[in-house]
C-alpha positions, 0 to 999 in steps of 0.5 A, a space after each residue: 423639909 428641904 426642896 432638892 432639885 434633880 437637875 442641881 444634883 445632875 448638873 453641879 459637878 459639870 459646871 463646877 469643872 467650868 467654874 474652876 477654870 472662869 472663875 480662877 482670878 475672880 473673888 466675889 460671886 453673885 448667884 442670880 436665881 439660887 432656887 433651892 440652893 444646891 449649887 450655891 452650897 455646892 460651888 461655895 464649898 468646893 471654891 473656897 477662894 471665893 465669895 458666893 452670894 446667892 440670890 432669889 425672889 422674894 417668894 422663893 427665899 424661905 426654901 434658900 434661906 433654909 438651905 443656907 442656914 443648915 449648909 452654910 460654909 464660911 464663904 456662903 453669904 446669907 441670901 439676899 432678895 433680888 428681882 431682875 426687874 426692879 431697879 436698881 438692884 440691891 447694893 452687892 460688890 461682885 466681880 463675877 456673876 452666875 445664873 443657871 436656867 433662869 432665862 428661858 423661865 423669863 419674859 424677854 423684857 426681864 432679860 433684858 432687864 436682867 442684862 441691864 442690872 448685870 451690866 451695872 454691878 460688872 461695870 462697878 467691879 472694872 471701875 474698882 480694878 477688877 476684871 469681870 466675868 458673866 456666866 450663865 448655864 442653860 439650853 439655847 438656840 443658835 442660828 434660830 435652831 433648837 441644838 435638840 429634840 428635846 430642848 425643842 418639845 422643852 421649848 413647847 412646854 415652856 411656852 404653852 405654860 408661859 407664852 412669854 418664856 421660852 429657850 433663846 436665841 445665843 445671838 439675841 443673848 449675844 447683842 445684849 452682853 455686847 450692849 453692856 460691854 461684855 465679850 464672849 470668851 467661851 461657849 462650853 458644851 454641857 451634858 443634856 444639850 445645854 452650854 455655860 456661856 461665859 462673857 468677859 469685861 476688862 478693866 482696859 474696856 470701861 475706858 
């Protein structure tokens, strides 16, 4: 039996209406963190001009992997095992990355390291001739505020069932991206008091 995710069925149609526009010139997309994979069978059906890889843990692969083989499209690529802390990551060619509510479920270093390995596959894609573009969907604080009430018990949830978890800091995120030579492009407003933070590297950059 399939594993379903509320939140994927609540939230897939208002990202897909930011995918449409930030991902219009790009062509192949990695999925980092593709839990259960409704957004990846959702996203890949409803933009076929695109590629989607999907991604996951290894102990996460049998529910994705299940998913995949029953909706696969013709642009869905079977799953591949990635975990953001070993390096390097698996061999993928993406222009375009995306991630949804995967940060606050890390540790910073993870982060980190998940910044680290999305600076290496973009800067391949510029080195090839191609613009690259980051996008990532969840809550986050900013000025070191909650945007919310409810992300702020959120917040307390996730620490008090992972202290090294947490929602994080939009400036903290910010240096990260800059690091890797990203630059934010857009700060789109989401329902339920989330953003899809979208980070641009073009190709004039890896000069």
């Amino acid at each position: 039996m399939l594993t379903s995710s509320e939140a994927c069925e609540r939230n897939k149609g208002p990202i897909l209406d930011v995918l449409r526009r930030e991902l219009a010139s790009s062509h192949r997309v990695l999925e980092i963190g593709s839990g259960t994979g409704q957004h990846a069978v959702h996203f890949a059906a409803h933009l076929p001009q695109l590629t989607w890889q999907p991604s996951e843990l290894h102990e996460n692969m049998p529910q994705l992997v299940e998913r995949i083989s029953r909706e696969r499209t013709a642009n869905l690529s079977a799953p591949i095992t990635l975990d953001v802390r070993e390096e390097p990551w698996p061999s993928v060619t993406a222009d375009a990355i995306f991630s949804a509510n995967t940060l606050h479920i890390m540790s910073w270093a993870d982060v980190q390291q998940f910044f680290h390995g999305v600076g290496a596959v973009l800067g391949g894609a510029v080195a090839a001739g191609h613009d690259a573009v980051l996008c990532v969907y969840g809550p986050f604080r900013y000025d070191g505020r909650h945007t919310s009430n409810s992300n702020a018990e959120f917040d307390a949830f996730l620490k008090a069932r992972d202290p090294r978890s947490g929602i994080r800091d939009f400036e903290a995120l910010e240096r990260l991206a800059h690091a890797q030579r990203l630059e934010l492009a857009a700060d789109h407003a989401m329902p339920a008091n989330n953003r899809t933070l979208v980070w641009r590297r073009r190709m004039a950059a890896a000069r």
